[in-house]
Every structure is written in structure tokens, then in C-alpha cells.
N, CA and C atoms as a LAMMPS dump frame, in Angstrom:
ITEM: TIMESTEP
0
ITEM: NUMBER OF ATOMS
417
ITEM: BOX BOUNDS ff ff ff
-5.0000000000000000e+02 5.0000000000000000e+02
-5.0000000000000000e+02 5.0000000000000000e+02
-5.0000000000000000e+02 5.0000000000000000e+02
ITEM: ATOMS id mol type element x y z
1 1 1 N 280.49 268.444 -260.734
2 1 2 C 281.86 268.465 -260.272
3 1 3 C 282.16 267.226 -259.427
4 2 1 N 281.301 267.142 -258.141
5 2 2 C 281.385 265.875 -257.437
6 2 3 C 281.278 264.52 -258.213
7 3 1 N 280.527 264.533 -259.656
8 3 2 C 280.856 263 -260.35
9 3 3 C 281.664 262.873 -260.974
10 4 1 N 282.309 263.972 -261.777
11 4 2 C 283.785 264.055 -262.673
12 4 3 C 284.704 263.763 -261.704
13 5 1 N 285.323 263.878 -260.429
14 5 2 C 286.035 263.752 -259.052
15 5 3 C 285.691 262.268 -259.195
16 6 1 N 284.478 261.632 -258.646
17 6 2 C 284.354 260.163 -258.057
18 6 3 C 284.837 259.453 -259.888
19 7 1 N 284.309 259.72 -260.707
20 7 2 C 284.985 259.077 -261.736
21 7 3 C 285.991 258.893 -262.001
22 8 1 N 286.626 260.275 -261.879
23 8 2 C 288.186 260.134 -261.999
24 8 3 C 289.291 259.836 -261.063
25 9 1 N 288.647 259.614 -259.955
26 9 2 C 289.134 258.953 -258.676
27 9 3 C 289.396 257.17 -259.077
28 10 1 N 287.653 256.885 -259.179
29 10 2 C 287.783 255.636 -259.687
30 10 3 C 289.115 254.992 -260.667
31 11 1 N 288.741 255.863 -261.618
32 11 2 C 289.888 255.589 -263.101
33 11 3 C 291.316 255.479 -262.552
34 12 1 N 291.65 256.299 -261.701
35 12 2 C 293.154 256.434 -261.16
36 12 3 C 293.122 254.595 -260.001
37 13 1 N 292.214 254.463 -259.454
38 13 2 C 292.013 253.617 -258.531
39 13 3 C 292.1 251.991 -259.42
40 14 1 N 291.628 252.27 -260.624
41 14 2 C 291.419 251.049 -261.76
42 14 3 C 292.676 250.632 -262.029
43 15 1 N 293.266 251.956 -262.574
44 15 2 C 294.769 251.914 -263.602
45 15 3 C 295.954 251.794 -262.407
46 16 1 N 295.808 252.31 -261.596
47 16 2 C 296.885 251.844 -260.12
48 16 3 C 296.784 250.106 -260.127
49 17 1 N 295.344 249.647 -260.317
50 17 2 C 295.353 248.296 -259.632
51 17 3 C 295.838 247.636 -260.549
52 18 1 N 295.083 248.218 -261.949
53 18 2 C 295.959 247.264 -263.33
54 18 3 C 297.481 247.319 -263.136
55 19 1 N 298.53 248.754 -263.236
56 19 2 C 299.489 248.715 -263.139
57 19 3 C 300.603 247.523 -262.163
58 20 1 N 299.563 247.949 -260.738
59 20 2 C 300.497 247.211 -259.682
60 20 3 C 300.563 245.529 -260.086
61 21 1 N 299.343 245.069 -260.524
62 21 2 C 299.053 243.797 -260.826
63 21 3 C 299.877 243.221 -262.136
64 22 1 N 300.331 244.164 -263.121
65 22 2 C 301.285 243.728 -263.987
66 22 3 C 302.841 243.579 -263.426
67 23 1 N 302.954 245.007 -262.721
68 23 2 C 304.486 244.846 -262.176
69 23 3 C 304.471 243.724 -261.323
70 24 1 N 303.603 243.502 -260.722
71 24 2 C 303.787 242.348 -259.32
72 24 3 C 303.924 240.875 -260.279
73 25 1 N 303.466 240.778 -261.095
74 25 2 C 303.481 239.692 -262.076
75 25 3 C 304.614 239.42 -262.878
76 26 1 N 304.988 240.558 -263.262
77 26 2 C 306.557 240.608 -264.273
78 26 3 C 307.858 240.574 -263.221
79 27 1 N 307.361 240.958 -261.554
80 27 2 C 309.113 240.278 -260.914
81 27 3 C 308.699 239.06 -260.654
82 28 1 N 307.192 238.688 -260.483
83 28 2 C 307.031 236.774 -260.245
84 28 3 C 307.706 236.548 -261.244
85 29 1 N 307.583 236.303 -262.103
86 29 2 C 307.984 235.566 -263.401
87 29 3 C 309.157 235.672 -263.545
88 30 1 N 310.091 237.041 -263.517
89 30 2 C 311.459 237.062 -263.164
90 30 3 C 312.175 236.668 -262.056
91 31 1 N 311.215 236.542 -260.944
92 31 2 C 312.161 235.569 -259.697
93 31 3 C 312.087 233.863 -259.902
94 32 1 N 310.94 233.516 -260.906
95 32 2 C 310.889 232.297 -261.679
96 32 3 C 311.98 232.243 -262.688
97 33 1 N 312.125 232.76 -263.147
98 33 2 C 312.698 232.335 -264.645
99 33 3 C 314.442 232.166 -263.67
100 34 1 N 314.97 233.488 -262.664
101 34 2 C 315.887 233.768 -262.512
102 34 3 C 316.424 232.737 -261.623
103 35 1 N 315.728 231.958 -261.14
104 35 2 C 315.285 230.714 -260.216
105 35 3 C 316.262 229.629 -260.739
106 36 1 N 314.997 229.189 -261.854
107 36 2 C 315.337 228.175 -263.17
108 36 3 C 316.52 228.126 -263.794
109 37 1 N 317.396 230.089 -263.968
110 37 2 C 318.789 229.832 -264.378
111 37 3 C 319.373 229.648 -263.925
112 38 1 N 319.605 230.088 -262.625
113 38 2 C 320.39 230.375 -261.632
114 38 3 C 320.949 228.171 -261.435
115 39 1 N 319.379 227.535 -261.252
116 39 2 C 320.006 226.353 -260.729
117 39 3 C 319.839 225.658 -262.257
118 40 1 N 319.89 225.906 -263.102
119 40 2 C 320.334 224.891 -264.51
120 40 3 C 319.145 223.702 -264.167
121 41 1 N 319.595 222.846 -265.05
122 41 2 C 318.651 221.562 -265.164
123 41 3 C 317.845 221.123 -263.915
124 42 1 N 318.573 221.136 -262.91
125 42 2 C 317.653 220.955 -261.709
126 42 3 C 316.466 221.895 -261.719
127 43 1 N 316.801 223.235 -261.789
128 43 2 C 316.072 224.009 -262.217
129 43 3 C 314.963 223.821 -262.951
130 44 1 N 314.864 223.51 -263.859
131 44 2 C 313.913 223.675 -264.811
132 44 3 C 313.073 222.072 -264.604
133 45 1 N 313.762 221.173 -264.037
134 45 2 C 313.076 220.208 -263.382
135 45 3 C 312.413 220.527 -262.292
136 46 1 N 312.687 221.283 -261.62
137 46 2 C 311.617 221.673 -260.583
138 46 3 C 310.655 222.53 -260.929
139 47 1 N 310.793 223.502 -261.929
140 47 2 C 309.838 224.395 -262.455
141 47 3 C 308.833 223.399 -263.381
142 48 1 N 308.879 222.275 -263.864
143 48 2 C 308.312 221.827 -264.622
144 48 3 C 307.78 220.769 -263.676
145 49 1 N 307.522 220.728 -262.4
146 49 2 C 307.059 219.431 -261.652
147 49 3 C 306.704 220.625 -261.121
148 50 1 N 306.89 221.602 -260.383
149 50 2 C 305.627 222.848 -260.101
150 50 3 C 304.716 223.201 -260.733
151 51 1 N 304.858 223.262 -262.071
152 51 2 C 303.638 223.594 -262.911
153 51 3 C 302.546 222.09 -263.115
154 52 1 N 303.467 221.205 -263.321
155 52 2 C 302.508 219.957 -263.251
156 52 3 C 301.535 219.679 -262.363
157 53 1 N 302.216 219.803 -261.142
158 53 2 C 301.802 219.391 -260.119
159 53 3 C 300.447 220.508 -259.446
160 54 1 N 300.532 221.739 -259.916
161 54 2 C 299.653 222.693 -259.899
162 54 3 C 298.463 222.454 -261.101
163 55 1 N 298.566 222.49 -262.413
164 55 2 C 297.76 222.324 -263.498
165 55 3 C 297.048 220.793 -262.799
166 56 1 N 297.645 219.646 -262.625
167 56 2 C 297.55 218.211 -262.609
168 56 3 C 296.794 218.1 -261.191
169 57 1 N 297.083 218.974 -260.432
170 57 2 C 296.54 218.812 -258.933
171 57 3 C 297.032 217.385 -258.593
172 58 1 N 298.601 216.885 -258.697
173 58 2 C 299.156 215.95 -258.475
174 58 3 C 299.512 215.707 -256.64
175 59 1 N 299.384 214.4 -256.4
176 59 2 C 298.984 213.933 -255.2
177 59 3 C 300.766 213.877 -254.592
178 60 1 N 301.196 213.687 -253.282
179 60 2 C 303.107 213.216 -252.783
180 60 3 C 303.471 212.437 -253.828
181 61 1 N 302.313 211.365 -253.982
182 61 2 C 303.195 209.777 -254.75
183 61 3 C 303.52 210.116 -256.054
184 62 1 N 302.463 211.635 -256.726
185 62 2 C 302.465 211.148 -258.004
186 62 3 C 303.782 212.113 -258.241
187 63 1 N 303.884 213.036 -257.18
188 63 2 C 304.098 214.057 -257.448
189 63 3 C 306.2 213.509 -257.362
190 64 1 N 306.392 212.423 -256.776
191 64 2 C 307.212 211.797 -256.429
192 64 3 C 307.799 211.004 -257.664
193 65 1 N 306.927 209.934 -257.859
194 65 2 C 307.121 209.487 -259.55
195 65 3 C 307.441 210.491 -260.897
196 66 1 N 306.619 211.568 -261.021
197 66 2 C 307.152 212.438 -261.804
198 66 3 C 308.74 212.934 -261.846
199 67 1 N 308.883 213.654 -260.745
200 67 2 C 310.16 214.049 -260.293
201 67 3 C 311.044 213.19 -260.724
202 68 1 N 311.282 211.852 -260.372
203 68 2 C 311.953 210.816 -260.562
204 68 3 C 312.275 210.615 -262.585
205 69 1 N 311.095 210.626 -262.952
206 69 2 C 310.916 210.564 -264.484
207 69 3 C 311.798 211.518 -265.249
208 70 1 N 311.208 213.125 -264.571
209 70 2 C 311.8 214.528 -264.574
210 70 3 C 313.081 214.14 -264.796
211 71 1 N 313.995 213.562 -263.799
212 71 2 C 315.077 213.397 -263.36
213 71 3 C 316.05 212.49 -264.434
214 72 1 N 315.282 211.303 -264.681
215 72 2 C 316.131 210.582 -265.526
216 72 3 C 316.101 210.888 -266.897
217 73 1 N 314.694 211.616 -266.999
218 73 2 C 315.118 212.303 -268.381
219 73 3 C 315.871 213.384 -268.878
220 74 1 N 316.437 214.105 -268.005
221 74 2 C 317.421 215.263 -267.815
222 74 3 C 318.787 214.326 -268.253
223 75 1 N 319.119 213.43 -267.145
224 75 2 C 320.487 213.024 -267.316
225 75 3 C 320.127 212.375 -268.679
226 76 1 N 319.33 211.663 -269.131
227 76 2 C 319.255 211.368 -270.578
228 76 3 C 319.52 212.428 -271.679
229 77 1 N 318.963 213.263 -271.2
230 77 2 C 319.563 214.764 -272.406
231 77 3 C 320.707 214.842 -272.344
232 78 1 N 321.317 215.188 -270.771
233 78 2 C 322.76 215.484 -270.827
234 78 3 C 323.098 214.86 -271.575
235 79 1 N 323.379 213.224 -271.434
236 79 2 C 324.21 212.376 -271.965
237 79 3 C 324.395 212.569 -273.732
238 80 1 N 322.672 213.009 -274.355
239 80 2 C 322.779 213.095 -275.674
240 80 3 C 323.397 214.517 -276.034
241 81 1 N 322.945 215.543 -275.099
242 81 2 C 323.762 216.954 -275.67
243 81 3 C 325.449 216.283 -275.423
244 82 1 N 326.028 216.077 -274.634
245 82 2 C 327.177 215.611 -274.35
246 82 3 C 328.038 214.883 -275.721
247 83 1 N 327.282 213.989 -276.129
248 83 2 C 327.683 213.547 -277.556
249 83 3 C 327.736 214.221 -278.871
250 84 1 N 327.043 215.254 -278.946
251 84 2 C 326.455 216.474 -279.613
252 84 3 C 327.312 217.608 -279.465
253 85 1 N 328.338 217.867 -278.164
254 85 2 C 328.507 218.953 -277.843
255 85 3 C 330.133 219.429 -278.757
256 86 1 N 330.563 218.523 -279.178
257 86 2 C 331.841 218.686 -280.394
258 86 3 C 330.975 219.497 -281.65
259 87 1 N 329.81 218.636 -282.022
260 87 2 C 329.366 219.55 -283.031
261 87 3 C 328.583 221.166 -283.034
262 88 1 N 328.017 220.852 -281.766
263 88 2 C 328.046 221.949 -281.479
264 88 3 C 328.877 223.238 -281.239
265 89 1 N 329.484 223.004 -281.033
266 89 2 C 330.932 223.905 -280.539
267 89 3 C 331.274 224.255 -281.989
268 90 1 N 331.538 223.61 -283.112
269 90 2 C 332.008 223.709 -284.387
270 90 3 C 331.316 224.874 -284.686
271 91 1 N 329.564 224.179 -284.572
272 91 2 C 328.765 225.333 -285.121
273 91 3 C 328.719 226.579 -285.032
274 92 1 N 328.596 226.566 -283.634
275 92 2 C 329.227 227.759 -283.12
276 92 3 C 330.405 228.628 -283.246
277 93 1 N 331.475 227.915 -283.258
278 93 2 C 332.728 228.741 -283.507
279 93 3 C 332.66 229.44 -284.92
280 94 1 N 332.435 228.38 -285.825
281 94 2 C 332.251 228.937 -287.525
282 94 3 C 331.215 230.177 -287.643
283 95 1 N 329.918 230.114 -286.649
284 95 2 C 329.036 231.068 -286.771
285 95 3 C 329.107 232.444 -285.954
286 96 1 N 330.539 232.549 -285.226
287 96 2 C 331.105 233.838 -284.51
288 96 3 C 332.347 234.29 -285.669
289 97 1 N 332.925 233.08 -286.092
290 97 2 C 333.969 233.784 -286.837
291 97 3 C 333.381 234.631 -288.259
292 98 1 N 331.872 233.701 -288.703
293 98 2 C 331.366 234.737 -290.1
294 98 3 C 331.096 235.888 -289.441
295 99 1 N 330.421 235.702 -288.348
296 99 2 C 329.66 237.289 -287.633
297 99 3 C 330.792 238.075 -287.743
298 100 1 N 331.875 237.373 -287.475
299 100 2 C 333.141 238.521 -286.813
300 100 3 C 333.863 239.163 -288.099
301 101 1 N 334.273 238.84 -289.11
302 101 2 C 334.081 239.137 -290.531
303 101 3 C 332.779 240.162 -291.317
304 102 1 N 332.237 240.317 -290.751
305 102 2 C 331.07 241.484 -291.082
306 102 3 C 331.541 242.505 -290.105
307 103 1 N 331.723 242.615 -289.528
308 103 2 C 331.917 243.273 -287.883
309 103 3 C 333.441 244.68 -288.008
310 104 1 N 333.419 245.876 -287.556
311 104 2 C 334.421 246.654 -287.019
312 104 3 C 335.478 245.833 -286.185
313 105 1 N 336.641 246.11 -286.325
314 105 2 C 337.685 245.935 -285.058
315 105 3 C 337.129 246.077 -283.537
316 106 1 N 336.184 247.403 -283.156
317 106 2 C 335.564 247.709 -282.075
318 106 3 C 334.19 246.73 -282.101
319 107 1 N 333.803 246.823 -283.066
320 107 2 C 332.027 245.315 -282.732
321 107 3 C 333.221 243.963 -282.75
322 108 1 N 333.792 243.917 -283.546
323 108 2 C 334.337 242.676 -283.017
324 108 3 C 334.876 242.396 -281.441
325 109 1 N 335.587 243.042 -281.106
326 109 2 C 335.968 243.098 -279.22
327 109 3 C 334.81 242.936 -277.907
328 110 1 N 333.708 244.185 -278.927
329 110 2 C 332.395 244.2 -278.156
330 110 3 C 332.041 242.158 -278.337
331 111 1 N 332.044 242.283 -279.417
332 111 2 C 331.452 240.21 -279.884
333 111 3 C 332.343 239.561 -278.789
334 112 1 N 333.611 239.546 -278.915
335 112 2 C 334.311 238.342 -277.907
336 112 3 C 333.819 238.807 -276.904
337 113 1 N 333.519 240.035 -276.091
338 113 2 C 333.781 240.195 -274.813
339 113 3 C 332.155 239.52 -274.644
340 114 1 N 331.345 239.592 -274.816
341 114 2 C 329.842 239.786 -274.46
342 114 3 C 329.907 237.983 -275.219
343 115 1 N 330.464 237.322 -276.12
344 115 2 C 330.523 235.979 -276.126
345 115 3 C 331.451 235.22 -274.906
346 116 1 N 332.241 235.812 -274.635
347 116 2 C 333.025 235.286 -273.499
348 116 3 C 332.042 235.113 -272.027
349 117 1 N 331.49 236.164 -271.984
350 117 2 C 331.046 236.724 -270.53
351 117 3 C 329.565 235.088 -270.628
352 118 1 N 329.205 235.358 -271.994
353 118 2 C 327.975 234.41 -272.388
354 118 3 C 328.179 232.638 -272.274
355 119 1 N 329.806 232.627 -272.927
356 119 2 C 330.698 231.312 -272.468
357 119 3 C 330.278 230.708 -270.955
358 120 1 N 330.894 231.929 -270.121
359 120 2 C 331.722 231.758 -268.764
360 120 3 C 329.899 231.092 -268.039
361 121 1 N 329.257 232.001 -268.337
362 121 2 C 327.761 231.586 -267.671
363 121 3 C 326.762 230.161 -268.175
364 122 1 N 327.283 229.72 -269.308
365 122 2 C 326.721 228.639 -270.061
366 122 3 C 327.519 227.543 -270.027
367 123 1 N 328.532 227.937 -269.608
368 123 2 C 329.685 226.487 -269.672
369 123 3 C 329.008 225.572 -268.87
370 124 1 N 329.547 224.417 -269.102
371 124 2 C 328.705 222.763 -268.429
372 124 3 C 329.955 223.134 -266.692
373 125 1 N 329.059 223.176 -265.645
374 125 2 C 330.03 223.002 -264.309
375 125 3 C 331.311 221.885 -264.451
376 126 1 N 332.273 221.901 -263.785
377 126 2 C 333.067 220.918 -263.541
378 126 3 C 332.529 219.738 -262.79
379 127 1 N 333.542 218.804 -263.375
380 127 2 C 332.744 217.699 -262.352
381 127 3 C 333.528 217.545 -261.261
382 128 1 N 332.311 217.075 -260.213
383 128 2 C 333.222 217.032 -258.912
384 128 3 C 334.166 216.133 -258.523
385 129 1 N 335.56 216.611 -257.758
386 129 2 C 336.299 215.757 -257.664
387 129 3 C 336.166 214.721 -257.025
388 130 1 N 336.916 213.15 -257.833
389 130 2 C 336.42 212.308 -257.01
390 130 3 C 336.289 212.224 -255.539
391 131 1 N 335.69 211.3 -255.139
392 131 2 C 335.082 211.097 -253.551
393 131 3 C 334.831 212.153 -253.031
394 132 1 N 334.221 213.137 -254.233
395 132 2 C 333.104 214.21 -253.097
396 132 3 C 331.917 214.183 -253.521
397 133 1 N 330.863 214.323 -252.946
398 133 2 C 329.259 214.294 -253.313
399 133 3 C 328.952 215.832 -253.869
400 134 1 N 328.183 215.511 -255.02
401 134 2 C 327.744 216.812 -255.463
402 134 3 C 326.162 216.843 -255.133
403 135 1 N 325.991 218.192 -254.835
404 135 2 C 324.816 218.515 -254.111
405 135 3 C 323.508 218.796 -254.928
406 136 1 N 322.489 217.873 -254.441
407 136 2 C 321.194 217.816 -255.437
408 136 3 C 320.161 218.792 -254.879
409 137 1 N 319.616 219.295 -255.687
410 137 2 C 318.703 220.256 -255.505
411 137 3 C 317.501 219.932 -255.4
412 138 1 N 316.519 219.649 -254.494
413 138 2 C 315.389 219.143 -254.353
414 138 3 C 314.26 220.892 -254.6
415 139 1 N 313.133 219.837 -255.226
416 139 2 C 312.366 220.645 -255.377
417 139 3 C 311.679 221.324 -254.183
């Protein structure tokens, strides 16, 4: 009786630690990821010079130069999604209006509303009005 008890004590003591150790892992990763959306490109420039700099065991200077690299290669994307972003938009529009053509009167409403809401959160920010500084996000 007393070893069926310490065993099954154990087992509960195992599967508690496994459990807690997954949940504690799945809100890291969600206060990461939620991090990364929350601040857009800066974002994901800093998440990607954290991981470097952790894997790389990267030193201030290097860790400084990267960032910088990080940095100009972002506004380099922008600039190319930016040129891109007419065709994109096309693509897109043509590929809501077939969806919406398969679709109920009611899935269709559900589609705009839940594409709208998806719009409003993905749209590119405004730019700031002249002679004001827009605020950079340091890692």
C-alpha cells in the first residue's frame, strides 16, 4: 500500500511538473509573439537581435552593428513591400470577392466584418505629421 501511494504521489508530482512547465512556456511564447505584434517591424527586429544575440553569444559592439543592419534592412523591405502594395491589394480584393461568391448573405457579413476588423489591425500606421518625431523603439 505504502509503495502504490509513494508511486503515485510521484506520478502526480511528474505530470504537475510536466504540465506547469508547458503552460509556463506557451504564455512565454505568447507574451513573445504578442510583443512582436503589438510593436510591428520594430518588433520583430528586436526579437530577431534577441535570439541572435542569445544563440551568437553576441558581444555590445556586435550586438550594436547587427541592430543597425536589422534596421536598414527592414526599411529596405518597407520600401519594396511599399512598391508591391497596389498589387497586393488587387490580389487581395479579387481573392475576397471569389470567397464572397461561394459564401451565404450571413458568411458573407461574417467575411467583411472579421476582414475589416483584420484590415483595421494590419493597415501600414499613418505617417507622422510633419515636424513631429516618430518614436523608435529600442531593443
Amino acid at each position: 500500500m505504502k509503495k502504490t501511494t509513494l508511486i503515485a504521489g510521484l506520478a502526480v508530482v511528474l505530470i504537475s511538473g510536466i504540465v506547469m512547465g508547458a503552460v509556463g512556456h506557451l504564455m512565454f511564447m505568447h507574451y513573445r509573439m504578442a510583443r512582436m505584434y503589438r510593436l510591428g517591424p520594430p518588433g520583430m527586429r528586436i526579437h530577431a537581435l534577441e535570439r541572435m544575440s542569445e544563440e551568437l553569444r553576441l558581444d555590445d559592439k556586435q550586438k550594436a552593428a547587427i541592430d543597425a543592419i536589422l534596421a536598414q534592412s527592414y526599411q529596405e523591405a518597407a520600401k519594396l513591400y511599399d512598391k508591391q502594395r497596389p498589387e497586393l491589394q488587387g490580389l487581395t480584393d479579387s481573392t475576397i470577392a471569389r470567397m464572397r461568391a461561394e459564401l451565404t448573405p450571413d458568411q458573407q457579413k461574417s467575411l467583411q466584418t472579421a476582414w475589416e476588423d483584420f484590415d483595421k489591425r494590419h493597415r501600414k500606421p499613418a505617417e507622422p505629421e510633419p515636424g513631429t518625431k516618430q518614436k523608435e523603439v529600442q531593443p
